[in-house]
KEPAKOL-936879 format. One record per residue (C-alpha): x, y, z. Coordinates in steps of 0.05 Angstrom, whole numbers, padded with zeros to 5 digits, always signed. Each point is the difference from the previous one (the first is absolute). Layout:
N
XYZ
...
REM end
This chain:
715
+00995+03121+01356
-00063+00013+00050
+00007+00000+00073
-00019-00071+00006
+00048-00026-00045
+00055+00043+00032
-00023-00037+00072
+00004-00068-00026
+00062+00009-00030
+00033+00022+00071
-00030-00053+00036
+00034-00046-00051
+00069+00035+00009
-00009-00008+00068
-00027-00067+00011
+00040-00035-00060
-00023-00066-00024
+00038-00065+00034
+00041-00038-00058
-00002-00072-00004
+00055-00011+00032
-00026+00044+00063
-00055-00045-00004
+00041-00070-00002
+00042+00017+00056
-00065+00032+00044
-00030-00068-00016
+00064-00047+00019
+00005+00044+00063
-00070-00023+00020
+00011-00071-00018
+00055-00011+00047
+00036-00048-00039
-00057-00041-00024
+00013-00011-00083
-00037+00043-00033
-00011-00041-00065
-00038-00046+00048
-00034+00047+00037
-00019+00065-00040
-00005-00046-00069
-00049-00057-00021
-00001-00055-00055
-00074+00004-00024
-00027-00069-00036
+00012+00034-00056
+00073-00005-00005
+00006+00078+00021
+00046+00029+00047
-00054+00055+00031
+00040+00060+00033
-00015+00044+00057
+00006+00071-00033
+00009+00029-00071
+00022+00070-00028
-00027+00036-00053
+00068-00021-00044
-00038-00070-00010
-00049+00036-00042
+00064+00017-00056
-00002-00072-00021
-00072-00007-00009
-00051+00021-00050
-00054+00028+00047
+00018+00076+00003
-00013+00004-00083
-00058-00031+00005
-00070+00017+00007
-00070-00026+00017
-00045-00032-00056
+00075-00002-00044
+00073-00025-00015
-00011-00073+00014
-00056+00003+00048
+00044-00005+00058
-00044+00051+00048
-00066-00019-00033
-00039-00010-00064
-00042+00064+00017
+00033+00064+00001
-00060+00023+00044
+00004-00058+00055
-00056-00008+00037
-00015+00064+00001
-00062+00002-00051
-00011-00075+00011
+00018-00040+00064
+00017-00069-00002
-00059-00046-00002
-00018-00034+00074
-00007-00067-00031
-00018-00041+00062
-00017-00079-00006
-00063-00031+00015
+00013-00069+00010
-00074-00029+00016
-00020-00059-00047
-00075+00017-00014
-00029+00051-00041
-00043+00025+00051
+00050+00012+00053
+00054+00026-00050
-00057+00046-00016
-00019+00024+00062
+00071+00018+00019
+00013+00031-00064
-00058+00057+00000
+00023+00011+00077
+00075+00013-00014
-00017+00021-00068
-00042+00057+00054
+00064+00013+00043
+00059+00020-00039
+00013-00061-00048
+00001+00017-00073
+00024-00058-00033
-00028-00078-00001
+00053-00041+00017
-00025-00074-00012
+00032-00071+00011
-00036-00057-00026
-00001-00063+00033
+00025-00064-00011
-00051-00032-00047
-00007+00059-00034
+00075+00002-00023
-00010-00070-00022
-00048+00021-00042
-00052-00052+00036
-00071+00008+00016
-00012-00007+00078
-00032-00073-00015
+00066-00017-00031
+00039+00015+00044
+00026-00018+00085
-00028+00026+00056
+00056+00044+00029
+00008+00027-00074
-00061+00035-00006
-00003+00061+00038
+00073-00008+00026
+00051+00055-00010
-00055+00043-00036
-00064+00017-00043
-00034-00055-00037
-00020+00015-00066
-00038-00049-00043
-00043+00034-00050
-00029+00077-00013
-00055-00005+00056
+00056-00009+00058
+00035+00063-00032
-00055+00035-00007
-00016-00003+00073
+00073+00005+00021
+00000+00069-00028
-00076+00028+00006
-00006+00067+00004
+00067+00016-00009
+00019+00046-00070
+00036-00027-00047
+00038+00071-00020
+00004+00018+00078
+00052-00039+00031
+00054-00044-00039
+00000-00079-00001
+00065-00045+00021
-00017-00075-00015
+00060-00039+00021
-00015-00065-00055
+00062-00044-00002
-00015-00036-00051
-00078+00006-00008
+00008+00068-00037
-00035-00014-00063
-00062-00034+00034
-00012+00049+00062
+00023+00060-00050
-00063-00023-00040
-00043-00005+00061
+00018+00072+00021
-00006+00023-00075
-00075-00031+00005
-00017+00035+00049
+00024+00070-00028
-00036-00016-00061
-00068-00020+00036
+00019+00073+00044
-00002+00027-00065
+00068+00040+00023
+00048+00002-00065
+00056-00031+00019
+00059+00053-00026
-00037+00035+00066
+00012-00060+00056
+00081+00009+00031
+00025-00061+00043
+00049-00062-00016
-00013-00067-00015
+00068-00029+00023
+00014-00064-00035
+00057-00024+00025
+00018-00075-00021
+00075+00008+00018
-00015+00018+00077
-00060-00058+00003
+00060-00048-00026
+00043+00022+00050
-00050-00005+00065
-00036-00061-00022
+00050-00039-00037
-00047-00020-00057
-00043+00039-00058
-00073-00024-00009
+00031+00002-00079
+00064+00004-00034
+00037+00059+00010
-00006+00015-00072
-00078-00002-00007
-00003+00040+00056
+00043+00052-00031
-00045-00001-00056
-00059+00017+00034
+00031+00055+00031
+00021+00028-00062
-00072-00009-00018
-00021+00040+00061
+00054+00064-00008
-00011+00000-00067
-00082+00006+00007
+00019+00054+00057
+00048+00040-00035
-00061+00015-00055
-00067-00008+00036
+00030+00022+00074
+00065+00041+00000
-00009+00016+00074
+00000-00076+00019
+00073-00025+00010
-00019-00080-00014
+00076-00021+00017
+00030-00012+00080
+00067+00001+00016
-00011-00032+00075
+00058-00008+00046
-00035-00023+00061
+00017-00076-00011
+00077+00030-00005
-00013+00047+00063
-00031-00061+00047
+00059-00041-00030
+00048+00045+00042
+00025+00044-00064
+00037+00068+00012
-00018+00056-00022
+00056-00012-00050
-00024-00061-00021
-00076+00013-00005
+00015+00056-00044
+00044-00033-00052
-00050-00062+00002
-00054+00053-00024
+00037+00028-00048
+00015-00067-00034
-00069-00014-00001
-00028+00062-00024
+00059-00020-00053
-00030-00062-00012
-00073+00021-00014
+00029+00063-00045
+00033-00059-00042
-00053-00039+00001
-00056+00053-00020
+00045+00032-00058
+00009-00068-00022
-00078-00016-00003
-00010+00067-00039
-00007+00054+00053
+00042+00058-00016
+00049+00023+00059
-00032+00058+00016
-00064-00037+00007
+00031-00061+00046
+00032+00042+00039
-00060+00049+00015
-00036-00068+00018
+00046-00020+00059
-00009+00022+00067
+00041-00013+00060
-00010-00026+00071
+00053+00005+00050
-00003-00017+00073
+00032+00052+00046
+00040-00029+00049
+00015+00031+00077
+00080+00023-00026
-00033+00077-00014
+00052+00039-00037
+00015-00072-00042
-00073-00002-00016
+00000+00070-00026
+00066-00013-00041
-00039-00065-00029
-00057+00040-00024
+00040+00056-00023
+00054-00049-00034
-00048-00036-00036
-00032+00062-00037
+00072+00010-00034
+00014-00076-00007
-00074-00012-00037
+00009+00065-00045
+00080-00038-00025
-00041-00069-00013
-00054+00036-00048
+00048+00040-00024
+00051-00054-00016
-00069-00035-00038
-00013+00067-00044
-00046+00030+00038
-00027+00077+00011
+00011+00034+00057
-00074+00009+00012
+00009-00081-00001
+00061-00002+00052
-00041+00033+00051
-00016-00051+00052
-00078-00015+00035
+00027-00030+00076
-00042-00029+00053
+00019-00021+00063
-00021-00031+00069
+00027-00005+00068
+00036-00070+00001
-00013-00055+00038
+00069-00037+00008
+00005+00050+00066
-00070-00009+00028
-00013-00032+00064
-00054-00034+00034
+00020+00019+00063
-00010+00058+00028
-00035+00018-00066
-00021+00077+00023
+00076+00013-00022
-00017-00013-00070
-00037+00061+00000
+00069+00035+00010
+00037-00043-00050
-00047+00018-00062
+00003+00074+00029
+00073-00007-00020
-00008-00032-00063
-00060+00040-00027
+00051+00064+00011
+00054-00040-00043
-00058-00013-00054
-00021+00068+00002
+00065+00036+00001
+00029-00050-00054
-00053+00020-00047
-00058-00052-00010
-00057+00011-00047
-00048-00041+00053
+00014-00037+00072
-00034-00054+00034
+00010+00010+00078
+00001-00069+00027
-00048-00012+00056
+00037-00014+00074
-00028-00058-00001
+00004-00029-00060
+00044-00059+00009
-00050-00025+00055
-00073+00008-00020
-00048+00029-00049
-00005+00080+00016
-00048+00037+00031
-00031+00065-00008
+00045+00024+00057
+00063-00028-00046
-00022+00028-00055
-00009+00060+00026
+00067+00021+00037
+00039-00034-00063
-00040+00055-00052
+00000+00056+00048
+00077-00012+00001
+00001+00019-00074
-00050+00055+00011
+00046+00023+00048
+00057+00006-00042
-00038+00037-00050
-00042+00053+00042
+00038+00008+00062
+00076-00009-00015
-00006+00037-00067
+00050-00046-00037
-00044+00017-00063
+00022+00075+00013
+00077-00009-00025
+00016-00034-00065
+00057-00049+00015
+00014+00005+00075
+00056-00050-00004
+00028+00041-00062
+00080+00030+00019
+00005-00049+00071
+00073-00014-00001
-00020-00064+00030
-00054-00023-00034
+00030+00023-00067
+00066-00035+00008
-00047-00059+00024
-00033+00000-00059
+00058-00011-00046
+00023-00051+00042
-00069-00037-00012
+00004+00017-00078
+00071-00026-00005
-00016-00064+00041
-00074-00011-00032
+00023-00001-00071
+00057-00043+00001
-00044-00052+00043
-00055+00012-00055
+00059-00018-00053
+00026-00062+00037
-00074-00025-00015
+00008+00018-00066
+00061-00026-00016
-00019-00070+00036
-00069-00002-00045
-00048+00053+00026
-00046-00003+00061
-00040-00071-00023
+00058-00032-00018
+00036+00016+00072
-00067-00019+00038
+00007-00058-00033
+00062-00020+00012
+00002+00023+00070
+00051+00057-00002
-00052+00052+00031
-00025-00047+00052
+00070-00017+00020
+00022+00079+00004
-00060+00017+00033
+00011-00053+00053
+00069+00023+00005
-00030+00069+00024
-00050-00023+00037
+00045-00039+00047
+00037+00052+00005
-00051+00037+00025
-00028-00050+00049
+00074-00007+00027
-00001+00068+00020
-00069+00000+00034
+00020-00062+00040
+00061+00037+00027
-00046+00065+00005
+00043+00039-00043
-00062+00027-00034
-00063+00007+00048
-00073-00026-00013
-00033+00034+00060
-00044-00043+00047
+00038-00063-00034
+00076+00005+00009
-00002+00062+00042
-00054+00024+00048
-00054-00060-00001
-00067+00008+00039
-00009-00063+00027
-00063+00023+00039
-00035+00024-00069
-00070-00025-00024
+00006-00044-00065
-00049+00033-00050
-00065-00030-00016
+00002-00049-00058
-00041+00021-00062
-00005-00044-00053
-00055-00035-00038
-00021-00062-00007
+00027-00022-00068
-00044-00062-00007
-00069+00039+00013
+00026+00067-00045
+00020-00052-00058
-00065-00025-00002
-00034+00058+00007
+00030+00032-00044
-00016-00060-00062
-00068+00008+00020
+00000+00069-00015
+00030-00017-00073
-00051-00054-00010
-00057+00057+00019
+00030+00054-00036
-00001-00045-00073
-00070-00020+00012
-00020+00065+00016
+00015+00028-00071
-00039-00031-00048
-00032-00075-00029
+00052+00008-00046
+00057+00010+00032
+00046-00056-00003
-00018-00001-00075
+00022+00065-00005
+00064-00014+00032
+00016-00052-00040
-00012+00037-00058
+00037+00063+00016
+00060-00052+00027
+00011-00034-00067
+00002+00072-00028
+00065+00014+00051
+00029-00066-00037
-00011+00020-00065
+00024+00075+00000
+00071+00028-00003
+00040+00030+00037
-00022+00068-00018
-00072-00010+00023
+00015-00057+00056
-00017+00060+00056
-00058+00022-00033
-00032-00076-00005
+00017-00028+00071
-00028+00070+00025
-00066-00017-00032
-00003-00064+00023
+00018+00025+00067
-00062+00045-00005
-00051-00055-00022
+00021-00036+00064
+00067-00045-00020
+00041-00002+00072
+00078+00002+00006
+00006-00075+00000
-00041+00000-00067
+00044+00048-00029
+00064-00043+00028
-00014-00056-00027
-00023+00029-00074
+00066+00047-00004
+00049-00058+00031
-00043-00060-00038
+00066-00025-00015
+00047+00024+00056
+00032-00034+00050
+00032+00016+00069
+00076+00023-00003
+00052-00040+00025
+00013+00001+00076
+00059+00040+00036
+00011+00014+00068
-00037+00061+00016
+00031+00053+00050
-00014-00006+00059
-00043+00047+00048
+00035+00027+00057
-00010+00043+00058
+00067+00024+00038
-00043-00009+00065
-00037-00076-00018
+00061-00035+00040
-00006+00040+00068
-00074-00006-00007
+00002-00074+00000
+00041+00007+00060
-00046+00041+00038
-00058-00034-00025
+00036-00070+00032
+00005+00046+00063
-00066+00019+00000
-00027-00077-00007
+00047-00017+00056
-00028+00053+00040
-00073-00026-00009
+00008-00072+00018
+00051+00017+00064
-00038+00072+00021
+00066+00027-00008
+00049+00020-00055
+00082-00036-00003
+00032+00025+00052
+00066+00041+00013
+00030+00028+00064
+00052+00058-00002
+00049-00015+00051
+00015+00070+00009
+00076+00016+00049
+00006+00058+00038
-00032+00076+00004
-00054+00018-00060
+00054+00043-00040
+00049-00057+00000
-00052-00043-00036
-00055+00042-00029
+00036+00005-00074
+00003-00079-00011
-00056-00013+00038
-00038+00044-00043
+00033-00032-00056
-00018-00072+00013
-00075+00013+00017
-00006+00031-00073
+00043-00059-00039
-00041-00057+00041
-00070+00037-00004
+00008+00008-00082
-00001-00091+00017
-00064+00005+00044
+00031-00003+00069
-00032+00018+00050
+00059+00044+00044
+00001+00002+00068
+00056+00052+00028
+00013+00010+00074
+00034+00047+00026
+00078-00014+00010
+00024-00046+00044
+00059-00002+00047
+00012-00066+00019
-00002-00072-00049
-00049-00023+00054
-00054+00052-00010
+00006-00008-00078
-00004-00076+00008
-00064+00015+00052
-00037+00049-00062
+00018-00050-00052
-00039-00057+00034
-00067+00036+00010
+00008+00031-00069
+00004-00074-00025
+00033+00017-00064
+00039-00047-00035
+00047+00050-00030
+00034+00055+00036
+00047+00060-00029
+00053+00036+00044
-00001+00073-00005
+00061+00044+00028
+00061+00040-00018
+00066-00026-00029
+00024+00003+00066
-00055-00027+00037
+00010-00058-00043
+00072-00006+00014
-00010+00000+00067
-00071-00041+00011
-00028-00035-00058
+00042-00068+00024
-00027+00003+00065
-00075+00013-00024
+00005-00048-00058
+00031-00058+00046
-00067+00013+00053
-00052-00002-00055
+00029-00062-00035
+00011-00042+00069
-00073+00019+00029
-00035-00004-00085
+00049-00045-00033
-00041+00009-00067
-00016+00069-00006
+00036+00035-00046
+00045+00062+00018
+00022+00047-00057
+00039+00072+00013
-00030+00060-00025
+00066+00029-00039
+00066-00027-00032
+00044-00037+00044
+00065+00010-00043
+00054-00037+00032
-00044-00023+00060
-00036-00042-00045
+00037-00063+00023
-00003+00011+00079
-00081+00020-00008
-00010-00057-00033
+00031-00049+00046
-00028+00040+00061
-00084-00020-00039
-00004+00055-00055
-00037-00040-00055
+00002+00058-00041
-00008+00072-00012
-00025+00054-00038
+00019+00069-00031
-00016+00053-00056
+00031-00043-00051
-00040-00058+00022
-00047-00026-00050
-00065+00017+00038
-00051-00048-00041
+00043-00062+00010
+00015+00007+00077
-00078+00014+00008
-00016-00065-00036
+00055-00052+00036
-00021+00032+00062
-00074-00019-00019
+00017-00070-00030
+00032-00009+00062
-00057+00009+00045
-00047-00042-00043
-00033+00059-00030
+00018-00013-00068
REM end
């Protein structure tokens, strides 16, 4: 034993670890009688009980201490090297709808740190329409517009094929845009076993956001069975399936239920594929997930890390290698939590939830810009949301240590709790029909609905904290400059740039077309990638394409699609009411703080009301305390708010709120008087003294803001 070991070893006899019980009864001592379950322990939306400490015992019942990176199930990653020889890709989107701009900002960011082309496709482009096919407000919204090989072409010039990998988010437009980018490879003269990137088609997820398919389910299925099978030969670095679960995520899902969602449809396209020939090992090497990464940090990591061991069971179960089991995971900073106030703050939350990503074990990450649920970015946006991943990777040397999270009592026992929870949500689905069969029927919607009221309950009583909305709003902050295009000018721009591009080719062009379209409708399915690609390169567009490889298709039946929520959209409307108000009277609803007696005897609630009426709009005036009902009454008047709120102690309450309720109500007979705190068994006397109401931590924040608002003709 050396001398160091000898040192440690007295310092431990002397300074002997606290047991748990130590702990418990250190911890009761400092609650002062307050429950403990309610105040050191929290029900997540998950349906887990989270707990303020853990011992190393927890790790006896769980598998992490026999395994090891890169093996035994996956659980602490698929590479046994981590990012240590290769990082995860920085994977940021570029949402501009024209070639030319999405080039532009490509080459820059490509410049700065990005390594990875993350593109979403807009509207018409999903459709599978050409831009004179289709409304203005879809062309260029949400995303690049694609049409034919020319606009791909200049989307990525001078970028290298083999440099940087491709992620083409498709929906349901796989085969056709697939073809497009194959085109272009083939014109590049880059082979295309050489080109990495996804393709994404995901019809399952468009079902789910949009309600309706642009074709049967079915048909769709078989064109992307088309599409993995032409990768998994020609392309075995191109991953043509997604496995989406942003339209679960912006439905309100837990981390819980977003997982088992993905693994039942990851389980649905393994079916499907197998069934239309693939072999498992191929399907499964074709699928590629997408996760959003929501603000809960050590959930998020759980999520990510849960759903490595969770995938590898599914492929197993199905036959598959264990090369096959090893999951390919994207994810991007959510949006359910994003704000449009006080947006700067976003910055902070995808800080958060980049670490969670990173930590959890992603193969790429899209950083969402901070303002992203406002306006189209800028290169400013663009920037700090990419440097945040470069961060991460140069400066904060998470790629130095292979599983970072691997051993955390916490995060391990977290993770089983995830696993246990995730899987037998994924075999509810299952057992009620799989993950199209309970869209259909409305079983997801109506459990993610369940959660996402949840959810909203608690922000409304401010039980969980959107900062600058529910807690801490800037009323005095500058909106941020709208910057969005003009949909009706970019949609026919952009068909005049189609029209130009096919007459630009050749005399013969449309000839050609036609010619190298009725090949696509006589081929099979073998060489159906290989014909619409050369039709794509003699100048046949998307719509073309469409309408040749769906001749005989027609739109799926409609279902209710989820819907598209933002935990913050409801205080924003009541801010935004504010903020009308404020323009057409030159001054914001009103709200006076009748504040009783010296600054310490009222500074806690006053403090407390300003914050739960400013999340509303109100504009807060709060004097300093008064001594007498007649000075209050005096204040009121030249504040010439409607609505007044009477800060104090228990006692001073006890003692004064009848007589200062009584004043106000004879001299303003219709303003309305509410107590900051719980009256208990005063409730009665306050009342009949002119106490209209009150409010306290358990008051639901959101609806108080919005009677008070209704009340004074704001809403």
């Amino acid at each position: 034993m050396n001398k160091d070991t000898q040192k440690n070893k007295r310092l431990l006899e002397e300074f002997p670890a606290a047991t748990p019980e130590q702990w418990r009864e250190a911890a009761d001592k400092l609650l002062k009688g307050a429950p403990y379950e309610k105040v050191m322990e929290r029900q997540s939306p998950e349906g887990i009980r989270l707990k303020p400490i853990f011992w190393k015992e927890v790790l006896d019942t769980l598998p992490a201490a026999d395994t090891q990176p890169g093996f035994d199930g996956y659980l602490r990653g698929t590479k046994a090297s981590g990012y240590r020889v290769q990082p995860w890709e920085i994977a940021q989107e570029i949402p501009y709808g024209t070639p030319t701009e999405f080039n532009d900002a490509a080459k820059a960011d490509l410049m700065r740190g990005q390594d990875a082309l993350n593109v979403i496709l807009d509207i018409a482009t999903l459709k599978g329409l050409d831009p004179d096919s289709a409304q203005a407000g879809e062309v260029g919204a949400c995303g690049l517009s694609i049409a034919c090989l020319q606009d791909i072409k200049v989307a990525f010039s001078e970028i290298l094929p083999e440099a940087v990998s491709f992620h083409i988010r498709t929906g349901c437009a796989g085969l056709a845009v697939g073809s497009i980018f194959f085109a272009w490879l083939k014109e590049q003269g880059v082979a295309l076993d050489s080109v990495k990137g996804s393709l994404g088609m995901d019809p399952i997820a468009v079902r789910a956001a949009s309600g309706q398919l642009p074709a049967e389910l079915a048909e769709l299925l078989d064109e992307q069975a088309v599409l993995a099978e032409f990768c998994a030969k020609e392309a075995p670095s191109i991953r043509s399936v997604g496995v989406s679960t942003l339209p679960y995520h912006q439905a309100g899902a837990s981390a819980v239920e977003e997982l088992g969602i993905a693994l039942a449809t990851g389980s649905a396209y393994l079916t499907e594929l197998t069934a239309r020939g693939l072999s498992v090992d191929d399907a499964a090497k074709q699928i590629r997930f997408s996760f959003s990464i929501g603000p809960n940090f050590f959930m998020e990591i759980a999520k990510l890390r849960a759903a490595r061991v969770l995938w590898a069971q599914v492929v197993a179960a199905f036959g598959g290698s264990a090369e096959a089991q090893k999951i390919n995971m994207h994810a991007r900073t959510g949006l359910y939590n994003k704000t449009k106030k006080d947006p700067y703050v976003n910055m902070l939350r995808t800080t958060t939830e980049a670490m969670s990503g990173v930590i959890g074990g992603v193969d790429s990450l899209c950083v969402g810009n901070f303002d992203e649920v406002s306006r189209l970015p800028d290169t400013f946006s663009r920037r700090i949301s990419r440097n945040t991943q470069v961060i991460l990777q140069e400066e904060c040397e998470l790629t130095a240590v292979v599983d970072p999270a691997g051993g955390s009592w916490a995060i391990e026992w977290l993770t089983g709790e995830v696993s246990e929870k995730s899987w037998a949500f994924f075999q509810e689905i299952e057992a009620k029909g799989g993950v199209v069969a309970t869209l259909k029927d409305g079983f997801i919607a109506d459990t993610l609905a369940k959660t996402a009221a949840g959810q909203e309950k608690q922000l409304n009583q401010r039980r969980v904290s959107l900062v600058g909305t529910n807690v801490y709003p800037n009323l005095d902050e500058e909106e941020l400059e709208a910057r969005l295009p003009d949909y009706a000018n970019l949609r026919d721009t952009r068909a005049k740039e189609i029209a130009r591009a096919r007459v630009e080719l050749d005399a013969d062009t449309d000839a050609k077309v036609m010619a190298a379209l009725g090949k696509v409708v006589e081929v099979d399915r073998a060489g159906l990638i290989s014909a619409v690609i050369n039709a794509i390169s003699v100048g046949a567009t998307i719509g073309e394409v469409t309408k040749t490889v769906r001749a005989a298709a027609n739109p799926s039946s409609v279902m209710q699609p989820l819907p598209v929520a933002r935990l913050s959209a409801k205080y924003e409307a009541l801010r935004a009411a504010s903020a009308t108000f404020k323009a057409n009277n030159g001054h914001g609803p009103k709200l006076f703080l009748c504040n009783l007696g010296p600054l310490r005897r009222h500074k806690g609630r006053a403090d407390f009301t300003k914050g739960f009426f400013q999340s509303g709009g109100f504009e807060v005036t709060s004097p300093a305390g008064f001594e007498t009902p007649e000075a209050a009454v005096a204040a009121l008047g030249e504040s010439a708010a409607a609505l007044t709120v009477v800060c104090g102690t228990d006692g001073d309450y006890e003692e004064n709120f009848a007589n200062y309720a009584k004043a106000i109500k004879q001299a303003y007979p219709n303003t309305r008087v509410m107590l900051a705190g719980f009256p208990g068994a005063n409730e009665a006397d306050y009342r009949a003294a002119g106490m209209d109401d009150f409010i306290f931590v358990k008051s639901d924040n959101y609806e108080v803001n919005r009677q008070a608002l209704e009340l004074l003709g704001v809403l």
